[in-house]
N, C-alpha and C positions, 0 to 999 in steps of 0.2 A: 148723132154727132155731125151729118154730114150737112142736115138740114141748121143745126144751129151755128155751126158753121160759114155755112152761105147767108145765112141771117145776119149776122157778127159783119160780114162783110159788105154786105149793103148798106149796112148802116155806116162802119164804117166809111165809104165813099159818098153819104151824104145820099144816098138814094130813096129815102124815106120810103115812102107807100111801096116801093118796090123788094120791102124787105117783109113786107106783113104776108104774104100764104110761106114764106121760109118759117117765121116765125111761129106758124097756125101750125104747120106740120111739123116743127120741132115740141111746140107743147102736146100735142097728140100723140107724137111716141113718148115724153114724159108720161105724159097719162098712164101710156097704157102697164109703165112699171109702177106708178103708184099703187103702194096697199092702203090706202087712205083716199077711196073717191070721195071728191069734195074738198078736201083740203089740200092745201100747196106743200109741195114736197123740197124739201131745201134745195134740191135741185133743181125745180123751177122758180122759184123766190131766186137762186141766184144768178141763171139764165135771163128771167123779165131784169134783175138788174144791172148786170151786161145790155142787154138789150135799151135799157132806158135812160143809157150813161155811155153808150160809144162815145170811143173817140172820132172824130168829122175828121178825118183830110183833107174835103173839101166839102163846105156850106152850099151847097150847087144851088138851094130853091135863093138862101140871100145873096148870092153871087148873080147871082142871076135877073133879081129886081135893081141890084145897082147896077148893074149895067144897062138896063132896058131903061133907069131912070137917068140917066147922061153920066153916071158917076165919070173920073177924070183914071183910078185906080178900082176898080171894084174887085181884085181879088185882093187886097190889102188885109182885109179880115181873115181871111187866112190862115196866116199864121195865127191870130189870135184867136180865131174860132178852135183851131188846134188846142193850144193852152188852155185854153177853160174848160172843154170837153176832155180832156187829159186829169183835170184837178176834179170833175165831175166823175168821170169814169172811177178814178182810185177812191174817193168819196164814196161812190156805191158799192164796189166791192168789197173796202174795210166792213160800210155800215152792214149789210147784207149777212155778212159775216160773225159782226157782233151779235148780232139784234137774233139771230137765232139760236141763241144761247141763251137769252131769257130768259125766266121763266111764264111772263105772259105770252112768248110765243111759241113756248114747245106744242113740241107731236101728240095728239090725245093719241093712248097705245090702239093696239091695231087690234081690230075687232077679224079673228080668225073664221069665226064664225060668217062673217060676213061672206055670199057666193062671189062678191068681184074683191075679194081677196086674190092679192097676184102675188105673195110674199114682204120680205120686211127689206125695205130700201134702205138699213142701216148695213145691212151686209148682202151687197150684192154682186157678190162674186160666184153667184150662179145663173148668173145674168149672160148672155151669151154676146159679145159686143160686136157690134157689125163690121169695127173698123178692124177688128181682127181677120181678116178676110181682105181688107185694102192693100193692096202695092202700089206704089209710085211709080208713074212709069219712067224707065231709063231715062238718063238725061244726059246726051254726048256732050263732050267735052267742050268741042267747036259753038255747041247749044250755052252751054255758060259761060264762053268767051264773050258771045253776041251778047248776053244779059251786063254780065261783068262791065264792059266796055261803053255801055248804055247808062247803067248805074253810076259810072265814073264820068262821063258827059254831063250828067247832070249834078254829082255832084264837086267839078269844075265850076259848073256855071254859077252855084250858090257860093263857092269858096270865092270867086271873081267879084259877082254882087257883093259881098259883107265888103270886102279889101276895098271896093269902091265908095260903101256907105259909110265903112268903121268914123269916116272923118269928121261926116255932122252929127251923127249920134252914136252912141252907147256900140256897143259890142252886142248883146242881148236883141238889143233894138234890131241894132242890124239886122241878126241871123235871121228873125221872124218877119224882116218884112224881106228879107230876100229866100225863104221859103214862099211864102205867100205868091212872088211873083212864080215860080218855077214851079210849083207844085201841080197845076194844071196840067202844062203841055206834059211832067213826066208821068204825070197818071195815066192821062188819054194814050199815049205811048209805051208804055212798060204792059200795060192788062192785055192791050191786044197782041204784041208781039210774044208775051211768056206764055200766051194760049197758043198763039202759031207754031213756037217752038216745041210747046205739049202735045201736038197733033190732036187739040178740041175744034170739033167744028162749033164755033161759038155762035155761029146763026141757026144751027138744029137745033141746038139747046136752047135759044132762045126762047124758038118756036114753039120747043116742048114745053117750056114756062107757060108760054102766053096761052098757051090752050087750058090751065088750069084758073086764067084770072075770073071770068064768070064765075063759077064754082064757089070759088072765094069772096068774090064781090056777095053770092047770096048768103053764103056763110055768116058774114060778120055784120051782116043789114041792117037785122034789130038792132043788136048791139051799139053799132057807129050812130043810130037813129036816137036811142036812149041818150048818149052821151052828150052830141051835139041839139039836142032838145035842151038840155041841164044846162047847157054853154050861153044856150043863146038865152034864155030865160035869163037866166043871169047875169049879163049885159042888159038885155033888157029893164030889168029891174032897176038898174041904175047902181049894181053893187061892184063895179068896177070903179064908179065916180066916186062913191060913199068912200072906199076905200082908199082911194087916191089923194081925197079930201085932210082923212085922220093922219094918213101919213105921210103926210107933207114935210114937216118937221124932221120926221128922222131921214127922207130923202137929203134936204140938205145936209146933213152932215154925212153922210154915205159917199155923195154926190150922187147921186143917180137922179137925170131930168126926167119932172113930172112926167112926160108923155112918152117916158120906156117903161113908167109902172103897169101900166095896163097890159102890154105883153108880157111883160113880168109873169102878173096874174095867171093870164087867162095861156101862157105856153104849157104849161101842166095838162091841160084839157083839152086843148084843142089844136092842134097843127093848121089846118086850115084858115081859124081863126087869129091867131099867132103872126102866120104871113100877111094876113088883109092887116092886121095891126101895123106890121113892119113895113107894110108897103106906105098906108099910110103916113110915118112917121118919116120914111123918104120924101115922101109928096111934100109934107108937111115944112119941116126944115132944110133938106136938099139932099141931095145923094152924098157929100163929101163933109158933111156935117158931122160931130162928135156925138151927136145923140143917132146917127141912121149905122154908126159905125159900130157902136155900145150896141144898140138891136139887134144887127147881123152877126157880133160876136155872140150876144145872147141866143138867138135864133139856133145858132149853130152849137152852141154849149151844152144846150140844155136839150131836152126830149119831151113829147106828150104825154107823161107817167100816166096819168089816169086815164086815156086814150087808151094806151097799149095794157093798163091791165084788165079795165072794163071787156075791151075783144079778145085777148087773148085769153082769159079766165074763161073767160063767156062762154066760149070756144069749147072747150072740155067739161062746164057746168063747174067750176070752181066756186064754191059760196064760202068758202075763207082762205083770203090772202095772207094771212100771218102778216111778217115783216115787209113783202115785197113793197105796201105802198110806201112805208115809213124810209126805207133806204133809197127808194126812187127819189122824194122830195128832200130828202137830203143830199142826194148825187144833185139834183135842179139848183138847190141852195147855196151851193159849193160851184157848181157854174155859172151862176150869176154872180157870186163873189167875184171867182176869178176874171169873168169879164170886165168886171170894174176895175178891179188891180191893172191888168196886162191894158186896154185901153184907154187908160189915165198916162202909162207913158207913153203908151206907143203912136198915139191919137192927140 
């Protein structure tokens, strides 16, 4: 719990690669209760789609190319990267949910016989949970006055923003673009102070992080090598053009500009890829442009689904995903909707 938790939350704040050995050591204690090695346990099918459908508080990698590319607001996406990864996130957890109740993706029964039988994950309440053993450490009073008081600062400053914006646009409008401004400085602000006040030394912890990123980095190698081999071939090829080509037609009537289809595409596979695309498409029509803003809400909306499940399966020797890939490209589907919607007014 503790590791898919800190998982949950990196992604959450938009920290991408920094959430993948949480994620590696959340799917390995899965494993180790799976009575089914080799296949996905609906508990990890619904973890990889948490995982591949956070919601972003903040888009930090596109936030961060509009800035460096002159943008005039680059957290303005924001707020809308929120929305889409919001309608993304519930998307995969309904799908996630459905889809294993099918019959093409039920559980073949558990082979007792088998010696890495570790029991039946339908009832596991012999299972001994770790968080059972967790306390919260004390929290004086004076300690959540200082949060309290912190928490109402800022949300002053967004009630102030909206009263000032309500005039030229919508109410809706307003609130998201006056999160968008605010949500920065109270992120960078609130994480460090609620650890100071928890008595975490957050630079030992750091430290003990970073000493596991080799480990990990050799871990996931083949894997990310397999993947990003399949990515670039496939650019290569010309099967982003090809595709761009046919559907052209149903672009206009969506509205979505030709040169946001290819990260379209290719953000399912590749994150890395994804961004050189986004960057490009800043370079290309300007940082304050309708199409670099539609990007960076997508960018932020959406996940690497087949990224995260090729390492993370990989990871534990998983050879059947069941539903997980099907509910990830649904959560992706569902954030690029939203992005259209929420960016057509707001943009």
């Amino acid at each position: 719990m503790g590791a898919m938790v800190m998982n949950i939350a990196a992604n959450v704040l938009g920290l991408g690669n920094a959430a993948t050995p949480l994620g590696l050591r959340a799917m390995q204690d899965l494993e180790s209760l799976n009575p089914r090695p080799g296949t996905a346990t609906n508990a990890m099918c619904t973890f990889l789609a948490i995982n591949t459908s956070s919601i972003q508080l903040i888009p930090v990698t596109a936030v961060g190319i509009l800035a460096a590319a002159g943008s005039a607001h680059p957290s303005a996406i924001i707020g809308t990267a929120m929305f889409a990864s919001t309608c993304s996130f519930l998307t995969g957890i309904i799908s996630v949910k459905l889809l294993q109740r099918l019959p093409v993706f039920a559980l073949p029964p558990v082979d007792v016989g088998n010696p890495a039988f570790k029991g039946d994950d339908s009832n596991p309440t012999n299972v001994s949970s770790p968080i059972s053993s967790f306390s919260r450490p004390a929290f004086a009073a004076w300690k959540k006055l200082i949060l309290g008081a912190f928490v109402l600062l800022f949300a002053w400053a967004i009630l102030h923003l909206v009263t000032s914006r309500a005039s030229g646009t919508s109410m809706p409008i307003s609130i998201i673009q006056s999160i968008s401004i605010v949500a920065i400085p109270f992120l960078i602000g609130f994480f460090p102070l609620y650890a100071a006040l928890s008595g975490v030394a957050v630079y030992d912890e750091f430290i003990e992080g970073a000493k596991e990123g080799v480990q990990v980095a050799l871990r996931i190698f083949p894997y990310l090598v397999a993947i990003l081999v399949a990515v670039g071939i496939f650019r290569a090829s010309g099967g982003v053009d090809v595709l761009s080509r046919y559907l052209a037609p149903l672009l206009d009537i969506i509205g979505l500009p030709a040169q946001v289809l290819p990260l379209v595409l290719v953000r399912p596979m590749s994150g890395s890829a994804a961004t050189g695309l986004f960057a490009e498409i800043v370079k290309a029509c300007g940082p304050d442009s309708y199409a670099a803003h539609l990007s960076g809400t997508i960018l932020g909306g959406t996940e690497t689904t087949l990224y995260v499940l090729a390492v993370y399966f990989g990871s534990v020797a998983i050879r059947r995903g069941r539903h997980a890939l099907a509910a990830g490209l649904l959560a992706d589907a569902a954030g690029v909707a939203a992005s259209l919607v929420v960016c057509r007014f707001v943009f």
